[in-house]
Each structure stands twice: as structure tokens, then as C-alpha cells.
C-alpha positions as a Markdown table, in Angstrom:
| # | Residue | x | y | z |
|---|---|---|---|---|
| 1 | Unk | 20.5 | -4.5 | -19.2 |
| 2 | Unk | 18.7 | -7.3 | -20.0 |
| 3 | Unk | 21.1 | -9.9 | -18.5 |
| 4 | Unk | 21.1 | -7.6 | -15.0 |
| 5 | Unk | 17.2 | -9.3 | -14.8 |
| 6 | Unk | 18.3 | -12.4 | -13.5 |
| 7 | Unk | 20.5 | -11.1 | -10.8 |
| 8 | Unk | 17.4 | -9.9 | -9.1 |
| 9 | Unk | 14.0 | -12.1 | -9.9 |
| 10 | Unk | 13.1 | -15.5 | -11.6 |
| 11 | Unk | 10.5 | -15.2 | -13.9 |
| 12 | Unk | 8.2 | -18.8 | -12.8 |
| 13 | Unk | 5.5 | -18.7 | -16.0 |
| 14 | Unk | 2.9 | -20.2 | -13.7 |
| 15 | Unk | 0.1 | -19.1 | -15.7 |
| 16 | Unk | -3.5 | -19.2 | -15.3 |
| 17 | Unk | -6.8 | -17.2 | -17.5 |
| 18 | Unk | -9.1 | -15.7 | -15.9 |
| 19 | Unk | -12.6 | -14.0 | -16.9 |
| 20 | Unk | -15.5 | -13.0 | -14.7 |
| 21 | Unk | -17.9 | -13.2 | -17.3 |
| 22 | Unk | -18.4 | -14.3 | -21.3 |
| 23 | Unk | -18.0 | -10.1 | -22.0 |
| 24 | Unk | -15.0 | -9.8 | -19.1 |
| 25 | Unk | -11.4 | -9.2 | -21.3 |
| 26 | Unk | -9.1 | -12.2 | -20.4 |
| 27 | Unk | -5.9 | -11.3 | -18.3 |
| 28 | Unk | -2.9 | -13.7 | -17.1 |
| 29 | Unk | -1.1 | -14.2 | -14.0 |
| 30 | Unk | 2.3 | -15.0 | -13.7 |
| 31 | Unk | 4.1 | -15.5 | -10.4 |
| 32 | Unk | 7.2 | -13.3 | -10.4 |
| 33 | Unk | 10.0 | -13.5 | -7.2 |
| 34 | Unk | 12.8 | -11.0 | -6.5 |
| 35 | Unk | 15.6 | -12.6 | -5.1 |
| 36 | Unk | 16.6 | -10.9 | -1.6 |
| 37 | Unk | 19.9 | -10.8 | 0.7 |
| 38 | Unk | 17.4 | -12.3 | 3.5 |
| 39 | Unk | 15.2 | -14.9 | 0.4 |
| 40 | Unk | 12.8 | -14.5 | -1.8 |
| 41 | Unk | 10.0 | -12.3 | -2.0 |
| 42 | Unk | 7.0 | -13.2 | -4.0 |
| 43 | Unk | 4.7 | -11.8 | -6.3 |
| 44 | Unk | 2.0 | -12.0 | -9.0 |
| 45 | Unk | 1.7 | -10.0 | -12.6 |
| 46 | Unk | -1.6 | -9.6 | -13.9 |
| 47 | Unk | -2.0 | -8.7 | -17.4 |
| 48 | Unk | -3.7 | -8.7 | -20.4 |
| 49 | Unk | -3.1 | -11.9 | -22.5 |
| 50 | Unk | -0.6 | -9.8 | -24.7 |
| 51 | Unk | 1.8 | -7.4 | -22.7 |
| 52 | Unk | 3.3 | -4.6 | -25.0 |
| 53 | Unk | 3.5 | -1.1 | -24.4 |
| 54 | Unk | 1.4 | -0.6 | -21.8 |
| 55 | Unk | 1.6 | 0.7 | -18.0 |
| 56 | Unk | 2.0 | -1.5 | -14.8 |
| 57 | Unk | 1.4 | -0.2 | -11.4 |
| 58 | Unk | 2.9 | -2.1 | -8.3 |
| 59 | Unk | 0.6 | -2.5 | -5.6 |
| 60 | Unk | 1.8 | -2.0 | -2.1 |
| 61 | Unk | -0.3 | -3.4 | 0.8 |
| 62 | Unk | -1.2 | -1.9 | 3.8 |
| 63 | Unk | 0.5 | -2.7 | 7.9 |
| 64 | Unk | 0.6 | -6.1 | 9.2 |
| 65 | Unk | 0.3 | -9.3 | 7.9 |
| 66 | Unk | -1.5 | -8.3 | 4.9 |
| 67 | Unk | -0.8 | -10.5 | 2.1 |
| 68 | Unk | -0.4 | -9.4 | -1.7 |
| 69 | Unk | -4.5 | -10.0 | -2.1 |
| 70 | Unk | -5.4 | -7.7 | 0.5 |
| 71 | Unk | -5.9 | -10.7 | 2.8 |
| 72 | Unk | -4.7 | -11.9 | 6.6 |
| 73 | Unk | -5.5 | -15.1 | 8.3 |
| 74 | Unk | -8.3 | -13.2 | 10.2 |
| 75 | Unk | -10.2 | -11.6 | 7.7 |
| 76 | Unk | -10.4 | -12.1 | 3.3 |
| 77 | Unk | -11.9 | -9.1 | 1.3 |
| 78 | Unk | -9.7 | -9.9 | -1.7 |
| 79 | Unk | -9.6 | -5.9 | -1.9 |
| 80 | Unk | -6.0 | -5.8 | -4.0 |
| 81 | Unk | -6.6 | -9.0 | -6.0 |
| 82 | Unk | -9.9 | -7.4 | -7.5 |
| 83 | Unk | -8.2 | -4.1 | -8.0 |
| 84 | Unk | -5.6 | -6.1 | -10.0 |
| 85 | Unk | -8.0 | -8.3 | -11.9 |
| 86 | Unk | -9.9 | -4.9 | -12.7 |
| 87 | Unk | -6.8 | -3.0 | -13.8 |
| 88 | Unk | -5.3 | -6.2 | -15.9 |
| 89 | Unk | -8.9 | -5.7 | -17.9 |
| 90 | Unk | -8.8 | -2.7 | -18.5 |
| 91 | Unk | -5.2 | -2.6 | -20.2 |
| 92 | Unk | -3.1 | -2.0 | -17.0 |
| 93 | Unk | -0.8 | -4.9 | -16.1 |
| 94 | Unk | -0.3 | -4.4 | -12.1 |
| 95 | Unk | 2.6 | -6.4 | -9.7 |
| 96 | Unk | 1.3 | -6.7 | -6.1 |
| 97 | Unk | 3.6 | -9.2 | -3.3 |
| 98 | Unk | 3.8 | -10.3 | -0.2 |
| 99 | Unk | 5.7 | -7.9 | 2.1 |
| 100 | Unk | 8.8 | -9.5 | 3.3 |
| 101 | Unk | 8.0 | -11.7 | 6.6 |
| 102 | Unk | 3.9 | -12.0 | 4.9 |
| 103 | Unk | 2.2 | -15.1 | 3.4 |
| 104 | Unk | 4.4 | -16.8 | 1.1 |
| 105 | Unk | 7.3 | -14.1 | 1.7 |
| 106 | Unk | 7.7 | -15.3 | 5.0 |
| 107 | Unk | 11.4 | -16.7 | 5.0 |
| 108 | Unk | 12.5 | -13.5 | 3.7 |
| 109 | Unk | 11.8 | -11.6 | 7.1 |
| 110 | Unk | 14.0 | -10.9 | 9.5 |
| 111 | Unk | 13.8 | -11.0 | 13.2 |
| 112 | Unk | 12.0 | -8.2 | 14.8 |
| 113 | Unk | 14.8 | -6.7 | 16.5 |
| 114 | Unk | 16.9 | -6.2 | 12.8 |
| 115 | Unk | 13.6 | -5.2 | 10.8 |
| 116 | Unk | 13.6 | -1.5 | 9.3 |
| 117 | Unk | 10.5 | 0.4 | 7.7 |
| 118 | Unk | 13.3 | 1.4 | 5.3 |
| 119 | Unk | 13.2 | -2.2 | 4.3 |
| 120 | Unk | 9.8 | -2.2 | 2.5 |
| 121 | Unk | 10.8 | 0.6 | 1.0 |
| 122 | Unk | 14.1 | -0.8 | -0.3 |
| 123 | Unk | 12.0 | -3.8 | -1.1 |
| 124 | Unk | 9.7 | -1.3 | -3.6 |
| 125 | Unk | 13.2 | 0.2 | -4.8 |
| 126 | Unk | 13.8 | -2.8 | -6.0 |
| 127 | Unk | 10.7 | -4.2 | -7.7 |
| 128 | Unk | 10.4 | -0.4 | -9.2 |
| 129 | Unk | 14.1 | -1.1 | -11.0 |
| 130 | Unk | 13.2 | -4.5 | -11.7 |
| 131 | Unk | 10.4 | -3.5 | -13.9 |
| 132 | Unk | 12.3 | -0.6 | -15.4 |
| 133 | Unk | 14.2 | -3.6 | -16.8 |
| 134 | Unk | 11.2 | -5.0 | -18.9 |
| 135 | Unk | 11.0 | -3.2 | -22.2 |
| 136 | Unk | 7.1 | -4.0 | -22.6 |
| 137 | Unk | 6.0 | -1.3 | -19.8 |
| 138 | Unk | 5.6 | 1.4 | -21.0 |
| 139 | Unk | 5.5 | 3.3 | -17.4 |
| 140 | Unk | 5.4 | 2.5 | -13.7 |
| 141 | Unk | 2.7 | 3.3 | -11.5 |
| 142 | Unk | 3.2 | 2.9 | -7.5 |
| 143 | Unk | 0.0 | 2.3 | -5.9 |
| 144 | Unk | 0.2 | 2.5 | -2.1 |
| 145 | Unk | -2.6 | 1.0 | 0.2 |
| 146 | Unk | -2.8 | 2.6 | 3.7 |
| 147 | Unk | 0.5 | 2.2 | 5.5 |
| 148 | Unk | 1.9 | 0.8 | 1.5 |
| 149 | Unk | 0.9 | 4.7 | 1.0 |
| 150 | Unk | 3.6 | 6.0 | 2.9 |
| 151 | Unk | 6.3 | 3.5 | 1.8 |
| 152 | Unk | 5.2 | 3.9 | -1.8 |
| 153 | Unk | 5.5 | 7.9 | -1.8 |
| 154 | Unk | 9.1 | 7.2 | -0.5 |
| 155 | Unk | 10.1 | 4.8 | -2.8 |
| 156 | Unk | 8.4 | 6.2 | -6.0 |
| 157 | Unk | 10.4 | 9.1 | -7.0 |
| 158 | Unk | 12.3 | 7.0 | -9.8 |
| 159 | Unk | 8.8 | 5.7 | -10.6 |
| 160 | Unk | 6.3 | 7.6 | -13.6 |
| 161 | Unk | 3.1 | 8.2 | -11.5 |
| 162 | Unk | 1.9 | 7.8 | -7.5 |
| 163 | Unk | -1.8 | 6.5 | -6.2 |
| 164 | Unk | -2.1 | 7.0 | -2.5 |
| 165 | Unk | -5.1 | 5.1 | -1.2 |
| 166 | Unk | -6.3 | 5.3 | 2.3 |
| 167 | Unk | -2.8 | 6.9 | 3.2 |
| 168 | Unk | -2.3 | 8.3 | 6.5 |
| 169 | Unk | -1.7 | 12.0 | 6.8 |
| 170 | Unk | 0.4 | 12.3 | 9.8 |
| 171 | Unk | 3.5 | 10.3 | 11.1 |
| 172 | Unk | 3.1 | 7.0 | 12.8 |
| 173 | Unk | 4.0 | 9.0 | 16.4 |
| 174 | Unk | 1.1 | 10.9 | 15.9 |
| 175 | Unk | -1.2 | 8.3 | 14.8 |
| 176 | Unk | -0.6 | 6.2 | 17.8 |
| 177 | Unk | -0.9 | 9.2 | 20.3 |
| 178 | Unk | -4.1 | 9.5 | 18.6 |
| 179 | Unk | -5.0 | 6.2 | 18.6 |
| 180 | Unk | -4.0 | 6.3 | 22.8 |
| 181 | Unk | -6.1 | 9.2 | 23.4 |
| 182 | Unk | -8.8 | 6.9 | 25.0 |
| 183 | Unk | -7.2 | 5.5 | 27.4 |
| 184 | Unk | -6.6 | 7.2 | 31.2 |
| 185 | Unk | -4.3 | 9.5 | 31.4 |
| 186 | Unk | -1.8 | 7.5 | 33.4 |
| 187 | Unk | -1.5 | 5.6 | 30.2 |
| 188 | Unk | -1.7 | 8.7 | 28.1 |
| 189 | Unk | 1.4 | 10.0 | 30.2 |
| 190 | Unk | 3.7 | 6.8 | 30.2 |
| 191 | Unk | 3.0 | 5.8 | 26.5 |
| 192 | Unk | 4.0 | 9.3 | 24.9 |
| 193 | Unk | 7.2 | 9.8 | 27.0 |
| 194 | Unk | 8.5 | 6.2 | 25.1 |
| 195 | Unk | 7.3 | 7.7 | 22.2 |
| 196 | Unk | 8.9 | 10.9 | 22.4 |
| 197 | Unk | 12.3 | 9.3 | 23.0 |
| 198 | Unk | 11.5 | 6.9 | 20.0 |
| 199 | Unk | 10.8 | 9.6 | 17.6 |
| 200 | Unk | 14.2 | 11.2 | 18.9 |
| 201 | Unk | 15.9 | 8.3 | 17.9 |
| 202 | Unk | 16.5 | 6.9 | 21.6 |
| 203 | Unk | 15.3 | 3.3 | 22.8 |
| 204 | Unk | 13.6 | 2.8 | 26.1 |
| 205 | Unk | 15.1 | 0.4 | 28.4 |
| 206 | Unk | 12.7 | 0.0 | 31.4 |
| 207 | Unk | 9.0 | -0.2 | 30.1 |
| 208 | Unk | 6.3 | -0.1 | 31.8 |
| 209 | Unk | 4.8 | -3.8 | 32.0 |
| 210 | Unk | 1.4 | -2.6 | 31.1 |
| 211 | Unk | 3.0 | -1.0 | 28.0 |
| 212 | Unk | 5.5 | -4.3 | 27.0 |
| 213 | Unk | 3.5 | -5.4 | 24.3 |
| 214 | Unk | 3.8 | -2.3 | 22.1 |
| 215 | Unk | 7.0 | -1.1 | 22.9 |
| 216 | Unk | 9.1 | -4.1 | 23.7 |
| 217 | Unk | 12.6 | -3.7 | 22.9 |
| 218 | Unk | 13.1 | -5.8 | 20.6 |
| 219 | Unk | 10.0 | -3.5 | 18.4 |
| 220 | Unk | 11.5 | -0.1 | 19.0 |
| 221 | Unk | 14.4 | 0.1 | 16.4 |
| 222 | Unk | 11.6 | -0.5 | 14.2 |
| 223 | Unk | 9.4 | 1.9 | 15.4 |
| 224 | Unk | 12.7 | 4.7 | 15.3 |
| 225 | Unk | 13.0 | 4.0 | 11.6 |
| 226 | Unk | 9.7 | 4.6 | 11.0 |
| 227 | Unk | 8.3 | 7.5 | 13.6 |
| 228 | Unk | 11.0 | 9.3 | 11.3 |
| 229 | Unk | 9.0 | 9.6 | 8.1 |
| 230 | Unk | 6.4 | 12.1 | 7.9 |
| 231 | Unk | 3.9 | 11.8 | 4.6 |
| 232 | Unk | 3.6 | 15.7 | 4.6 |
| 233 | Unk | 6.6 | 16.0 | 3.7 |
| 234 | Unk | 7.3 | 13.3 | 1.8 |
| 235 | Unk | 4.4 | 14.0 | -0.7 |
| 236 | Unk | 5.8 | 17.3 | -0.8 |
| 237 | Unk | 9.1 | 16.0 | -2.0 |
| 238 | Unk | 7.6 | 13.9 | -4.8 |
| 239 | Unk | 7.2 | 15.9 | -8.6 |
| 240 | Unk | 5.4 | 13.0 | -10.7 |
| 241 | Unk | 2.0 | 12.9 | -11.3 |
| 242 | Unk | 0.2 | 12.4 | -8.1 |
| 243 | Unk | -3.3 | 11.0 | -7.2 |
| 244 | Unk | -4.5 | 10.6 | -3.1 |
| 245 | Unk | -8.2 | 8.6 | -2.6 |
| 246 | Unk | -10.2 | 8.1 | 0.3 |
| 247 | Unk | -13.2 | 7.1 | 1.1 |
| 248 | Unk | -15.9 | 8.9 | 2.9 |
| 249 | Unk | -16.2 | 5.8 | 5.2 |
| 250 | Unk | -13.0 | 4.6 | 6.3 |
| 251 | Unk | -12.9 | 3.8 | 9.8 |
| 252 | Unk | -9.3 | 3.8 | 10.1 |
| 253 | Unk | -7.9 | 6.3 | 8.0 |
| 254 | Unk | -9.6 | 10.0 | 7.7 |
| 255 | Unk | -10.9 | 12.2 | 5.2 |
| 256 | Unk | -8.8 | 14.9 | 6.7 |
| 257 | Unk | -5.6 | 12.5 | 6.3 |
| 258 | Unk | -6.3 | 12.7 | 2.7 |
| 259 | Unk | -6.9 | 16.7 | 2.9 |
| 260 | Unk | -3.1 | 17.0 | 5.0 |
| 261 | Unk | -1.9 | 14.9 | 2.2 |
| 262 | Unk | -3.4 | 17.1 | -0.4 |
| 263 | Unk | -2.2 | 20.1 | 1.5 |
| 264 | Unk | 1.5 | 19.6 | 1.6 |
| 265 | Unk | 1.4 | 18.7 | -1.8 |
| 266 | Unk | -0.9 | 21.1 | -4.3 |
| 267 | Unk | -0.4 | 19.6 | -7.3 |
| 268 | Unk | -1.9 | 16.0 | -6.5 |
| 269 | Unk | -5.1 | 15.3 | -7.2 |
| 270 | Unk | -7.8 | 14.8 | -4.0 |
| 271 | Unk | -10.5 | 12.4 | -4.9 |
| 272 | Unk | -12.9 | 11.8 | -1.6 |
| 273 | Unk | -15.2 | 8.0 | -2.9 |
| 274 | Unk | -18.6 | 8.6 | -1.4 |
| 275 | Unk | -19.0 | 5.8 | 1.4 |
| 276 | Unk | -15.8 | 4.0 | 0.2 |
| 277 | Unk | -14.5 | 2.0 | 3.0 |
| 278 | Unk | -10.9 | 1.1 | 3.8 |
| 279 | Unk | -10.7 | -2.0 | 1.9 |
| 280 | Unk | -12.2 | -0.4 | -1.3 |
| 281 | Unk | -16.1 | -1.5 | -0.6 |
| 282 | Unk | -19.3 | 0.8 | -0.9 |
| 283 | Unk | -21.0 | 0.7 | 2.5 |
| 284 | Unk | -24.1 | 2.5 | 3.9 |
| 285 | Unk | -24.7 | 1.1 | 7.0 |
| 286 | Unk | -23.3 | 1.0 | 10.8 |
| 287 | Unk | -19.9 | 0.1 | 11.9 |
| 288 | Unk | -20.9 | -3.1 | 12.4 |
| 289 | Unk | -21.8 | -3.7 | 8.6 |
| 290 | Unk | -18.5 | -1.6 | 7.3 |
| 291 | Unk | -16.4 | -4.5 | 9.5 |
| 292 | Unk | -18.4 | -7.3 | 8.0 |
| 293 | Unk | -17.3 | -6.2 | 4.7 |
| 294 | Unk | -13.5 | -6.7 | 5.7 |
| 295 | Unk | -14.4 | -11.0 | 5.8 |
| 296 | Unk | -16.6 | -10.2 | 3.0 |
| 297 | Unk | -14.8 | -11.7 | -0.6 |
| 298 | Unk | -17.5 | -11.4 | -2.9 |
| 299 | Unk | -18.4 | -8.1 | -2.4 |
| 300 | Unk | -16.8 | -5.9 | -5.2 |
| 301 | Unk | -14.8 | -3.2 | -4.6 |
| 302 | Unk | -15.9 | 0.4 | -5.8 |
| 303 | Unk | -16.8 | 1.4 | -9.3 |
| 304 | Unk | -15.2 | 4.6 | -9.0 |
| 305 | Unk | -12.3 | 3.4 | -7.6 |
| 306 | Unk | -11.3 | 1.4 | -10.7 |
| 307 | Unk | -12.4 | 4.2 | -13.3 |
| 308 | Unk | -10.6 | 6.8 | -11.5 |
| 309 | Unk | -7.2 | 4.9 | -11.2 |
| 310 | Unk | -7.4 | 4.0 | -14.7 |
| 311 | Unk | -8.0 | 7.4 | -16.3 |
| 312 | Unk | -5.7 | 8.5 | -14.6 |
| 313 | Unk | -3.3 | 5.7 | -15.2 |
| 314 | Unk | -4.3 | 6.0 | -18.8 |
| 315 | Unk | -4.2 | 9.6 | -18.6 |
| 316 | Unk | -7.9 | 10.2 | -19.8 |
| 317 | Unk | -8.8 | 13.5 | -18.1 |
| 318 | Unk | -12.1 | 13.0 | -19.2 |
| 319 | Unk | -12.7 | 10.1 | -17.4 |
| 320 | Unk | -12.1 | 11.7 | -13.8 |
| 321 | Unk | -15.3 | 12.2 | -12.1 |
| 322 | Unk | -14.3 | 13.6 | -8.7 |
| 323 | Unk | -16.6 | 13.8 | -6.2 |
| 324 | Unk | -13.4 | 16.6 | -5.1 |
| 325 | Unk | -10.5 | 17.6 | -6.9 |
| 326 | Unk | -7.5 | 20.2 | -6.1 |
């Protein structure tokens, strides 16, 4: 088992301490790379100096070219790094990586017109059986950021225990009906016949040069593969211990995502973060200040974020303060 390591990552002991303060618990980091049929993908593990025995959770980022810190060369919020460093102090060692075609992953994507959803989730797959490998975990947690929800709830049924954050509730055709719904209906009428014959597995061939940019087709195999997973019934279909957050301010995903996601699966736990935003941070103000927080990163991420994830984690019942639970 041991030897089977190699075939899929090289361990690069890059290593570096970290504290925040004098009373912080040090953690390492170690950059960790799984070896592709396209190239490498890399990665980071954050850990307590001494790793034995204890949980790691992989940390799937959200859509686009979000990098393994929560990062994209528009905006820096450091959202998963300081979800990492906060785990990794608390005695969770977590794995988060640049998606495939992202940041320092970058060689390893393929061209637009051969990328697949199912290839992030294959990518997860893959990390999930590397780290079965490692005899000092003691169990594997998937935690899923926004769109990383969806591929996360997928790909964790051979892992221990699933964190949805900021997960949307309906299926990507839905969502970008929804997200159509303001524009005239002309649009409205000529965008959701493409996506209709997308979602039945049929590419367009003439579109509409207004429409070219977002469903070009060299984009539409990609958007088949993935119009075809619905989270409903995905998170129905997973039976491990199941947590879905959201925050109360999230401009992009919906407290009523999180209450479909908690609807077609009863057993997980619904935790709704008072004025949590999408990228983790406590805000009170306007829209304007809840987007200045995505460039923002030295703002910390919520409190209650980190304490929920780790009693749960940790299994520490006690420790769950939900502002909801089912």
C-alpha cells in the first residue's frame, strides 16, 4: 500500500512554521503534488508540527480561477488559507490545491473543449485515496467551497465526513436561468432554449452572437457534464456525517440554497452564520462593504465558522452552537 504512494504524488518537504501570535499553536506546511495523466496538480498540507492520529479535511475551492487560498488575480481574501491555518491549530491537518488549469496547477488543464466537471471530481477521487494511503490520518473530511460544494458531495462518499459551505442548492441550469432573469426577455427566450438542449445532453451549433461568450462551442461539453448533476440529489445519495453552512449574507449563494440542501438530505446538519459572507467574513454593512471584503486579506474570517467545523470535525457535540440546526 505504502509503495502505491509514489505512483500518484511526490511528497516536496518544503516546510515552513507558522504562528500568529506568542499563544497561537505552531503548524507546518508542506507542498504535496498528485501526479496527473494531463501534469501535476499542486497542493499544500497544513498541520500541527507532529501529525499522528488525527483528521485532515481537503479543501475544495469554489468556480473559476480560484486558487488553493481562496484567491484570483482580481481579488485576495485569503478565505481558505486562514481556514487552513485555523484548522491546523486546532489539531486538524487540512489539504487544499489548485484546481487543475488554476495558479500553479495550470499545465495540468486541458483545453476548454476536452474539460469535464467530472474532472474535478476525479481530481478529489484521487487526493481522497491518496490520503487514505497515509497511516497518520486518522479520517478524511471533504470540505467543499461554493461550486467545490457540489464536486465535494460527489466525490466524498469513500470519504469519513462532508462540510458544504456556501453550496448551491439547485443545478447549474437553474442557477444561470436565475442569474438571466434580468435581462429582456428576448434574451431570457434565446439563452434558455441553449440551455435546455444543453441539459439534454445536445450541443448548439448556431448561437446567437450576443450569447457567444457563454455558450461558445467549444464551452458547452463542459457545461453538459455539469448541468447533469443536481446537489439535491446528490446530498441525498451521501450516508456520512454531513454538515451544510451559510451565511446570512452571502450575496451569491442563498440561505434557501442551504435550506434545499438540507431538505433533500434530513440527516445533515443546517447551520445558517449570522452575517457570514461568501468568503467566510462577518459583514454588517451595504453591498458595497460585503464586496470590499472579497480584496480584503487581513480581515479574519468568522469565529463561528472555525468552532463549528472543528467540533464537528472533532466530533464535540457540545461545541455546536447553531444559530439553526435540523
Amino acid at each position: 500500500m505504502k509503495k502505491s504512494i509514489s505512483l500518484l504524488v511526490l511528497f516536496l518537504f518544503s516546510t515552513s512554521l507558522w504562528a500568529a501570535n506568542k499563544e497561537d499553536t505552531v503548524f507546518v506546511e508542506a507542498k504535496i503534488t498528485l501526479q496527473t495523466k494531463t501534469g501535476e496538480i499542486f497542493g499544500t498540507l497544513t498541520s500541527p508540527e507532529k501529525i499522528e492520529n488525527i483528521p485532515v479535511a481537503l479543501i475544495i475551492a469554489g468556480s473559476g480561477p480560484t486558487d488553493r487560498d481562496g484567491n484570483n488575480p482580481m481579488m485576495k481574501n485569503n478565505s481558505l488559507k486562514m481556514l487552513a491555518h485555523a484548522l491546523s491549530k486546532n489539531g486538524i491537518a487540512t489539504l487544499r490545491y489548485d484546481k487543475r488549469g488554476i495558479a500553479e496547477s495550470k499545465l495540468a488543464g486541458k483545453s476548454e473543449v476536452d474539460l469535464r466537471f467530472d474532472d474535478y471530481i476525479n481530481d478529489v477521487k484521487d487526493w481522497i485515496s491518496l490520503l487514505k494511503q497515509d497511516g497518520r490520518f486518522s479520517g478524511i473530511v471533504v470540505i467543499g467551497h461554493s461550486e467545490g460544494s457540489l464536486i465535494g458531495m460527489i466525490a466524498a462518499t469513500n470519504a469519513d465526513r462532508f462540510i458544504s459551505i456556501a453550496g448551491a442548492g439547485q443545478s447549474a441550469d437553474k442557477l444561470i436561468k436565475g442569474q438571466l432573469s434580468a435581462q429582456p426577455k428576448e434574451i431570457q427566450d434565446i439563452s434558455f432554449l441553449v440551455i435546455d438542449s444543453l441539459k439534454m445532453g445536445k450541443t448548439v451549433g448556431n448561437v446567437n452572437p450576443m450569447l457567444y461568450s457563454l455558450f461558445r462551442p467549444s464551452i458547452q461539453p463542459y457545461m453538459i457534464s455539469w448541468f447533469k448533476y443536481d446537489p439535491q440529489e446528490e446530498i441525498s445519495a451521501l450516508h456520512i456525517p454531513t454538515m451544510i453552512i451559510q451565511g446570512t449574507n452571502d450575496i451569491q449563494v442563498t440561505v434557501e440554497d442551504g435550506q434545499d440542501l438540507s431538505k433533500a438530505n434530513p440527516d445533515a446538519q443546517l447551520v445558517l452564520i449570522e452575517n457570514m459572507n461568501h468568503i467566510f467574513k462577518i459583514v454588517e454593512g451595504d453591498k458595497q462593504a460585503n464586496l470590499a471584503t472579497y480584496n480584503n486579506p487581513d480581515l479574519p474570517i468568522a469565529n463561528q465558522l472555525i468552532e463549528l467545523i472543528v467540533g464537528f470535525v472533532l466530533d464535540r457535540s457540545d461545541d455546536l452552537t447553531y444559530t439553526h440546526k435540523k
